[in-house]
N, C-alpha and C positions, 0 to 999 in steps of 0.2 A: 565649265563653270564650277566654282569653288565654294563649298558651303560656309557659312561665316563661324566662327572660332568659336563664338558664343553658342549659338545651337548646337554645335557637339559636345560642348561642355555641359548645357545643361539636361541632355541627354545621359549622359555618365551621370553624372549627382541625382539624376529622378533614377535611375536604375540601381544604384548604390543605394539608396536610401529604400528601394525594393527592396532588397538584399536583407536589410537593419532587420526587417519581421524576420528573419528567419534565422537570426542568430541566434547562438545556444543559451536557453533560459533552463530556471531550473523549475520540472514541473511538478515537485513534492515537495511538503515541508518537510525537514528534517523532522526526524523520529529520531527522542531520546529514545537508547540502549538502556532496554533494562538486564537488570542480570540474569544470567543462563540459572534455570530453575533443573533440580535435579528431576528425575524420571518418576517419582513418588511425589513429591511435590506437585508435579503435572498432574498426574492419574488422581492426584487427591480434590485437586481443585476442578479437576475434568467433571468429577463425580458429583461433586458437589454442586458444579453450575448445571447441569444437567436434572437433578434431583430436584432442585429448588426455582429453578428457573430464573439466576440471578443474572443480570443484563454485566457482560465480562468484556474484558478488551484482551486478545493475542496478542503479542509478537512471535512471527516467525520468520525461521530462516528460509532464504530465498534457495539456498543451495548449503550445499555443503563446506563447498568449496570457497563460498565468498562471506563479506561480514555482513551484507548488504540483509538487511531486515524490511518486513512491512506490517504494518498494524492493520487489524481487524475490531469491531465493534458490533455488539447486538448479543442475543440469546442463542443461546445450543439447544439441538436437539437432536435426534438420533435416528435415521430412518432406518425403512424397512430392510433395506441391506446393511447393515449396521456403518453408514457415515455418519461420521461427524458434522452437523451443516450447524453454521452460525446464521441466524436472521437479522439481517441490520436491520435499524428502524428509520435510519436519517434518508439510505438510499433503498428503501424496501427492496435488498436484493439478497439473498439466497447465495452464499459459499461454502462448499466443498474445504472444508478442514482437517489437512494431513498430522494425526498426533506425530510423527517422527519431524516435524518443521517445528512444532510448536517450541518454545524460548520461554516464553515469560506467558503468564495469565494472573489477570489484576481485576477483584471485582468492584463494578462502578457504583454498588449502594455503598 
C-alpha cells in the first residue's frame, strides 16, 4: 500500500516550518561603541561613581582578543573583598565588575 503524495508532503512543510523557530535570530540589541577611555579616566570616574553613588552605565570588553562589547547599568559599590559589584535596578541583579574589561563609563544623572 502506497501513502498518498499529499500526506508526505504535508508532513515535510509542518516539520520545516518546525524548523523556522529555530533559525538564527539575533538576541541583543546592538550596543553603540563608545570610545575606549584612557586608565585615569576610568579610576577617576570609578571613584567618583563609588563616592557619590551615581547610577553609571559600563561598557566592557568581552575579551581581549574580540571587539565584541556588553553594557551594564545600575550603582557601584565595593565589597568586603575589595570587588567592584554594580547593582542594576531594572533586573535587581548583583554583577561582579572586572576594572581591566571596563571601556567606557557614562553617568546617567
Amino acid at each position: 500500500m502506497q501513502m498518498p503524495f499529499n500526506l508526505i508532503t504535508n508532513d515535510v512543510t509542518h516539520v520545516a516550518n518546525k524548523f523556522k523557530l529555530f533559525k538564527r535570530m539575533s538576541k541583543h540589541n546592538k550596543i553603540l561603541r563608545a570610545r575606549q577611555m584612557s586608565a585615569d579616566e576610568i579610576i577617576n570616574r570609578l571613584e567618583i561613581a563609588l563616592a557619590e553613588h551615581i547610577e553609571i552605565t559600563i561598557q566592557c570588553n568581552v575579551s581581549f582578543y574580540t571587539e565584541n562589547i556588553y553594557q551594564l547599568s545600575g550603582y557601584l559599590t565595593l565589597s568586603a573583598s575589595n570587588n567592584l559589584i554594580l547593582h542594576s535596578i531594572d533586573n535587581k541583579v548583583s554583577t561582579i565588575v572586572w576594572p581591566t574589561s571596563i571601556r567606557h563609563i557614562a553617568y546617567n544623572n
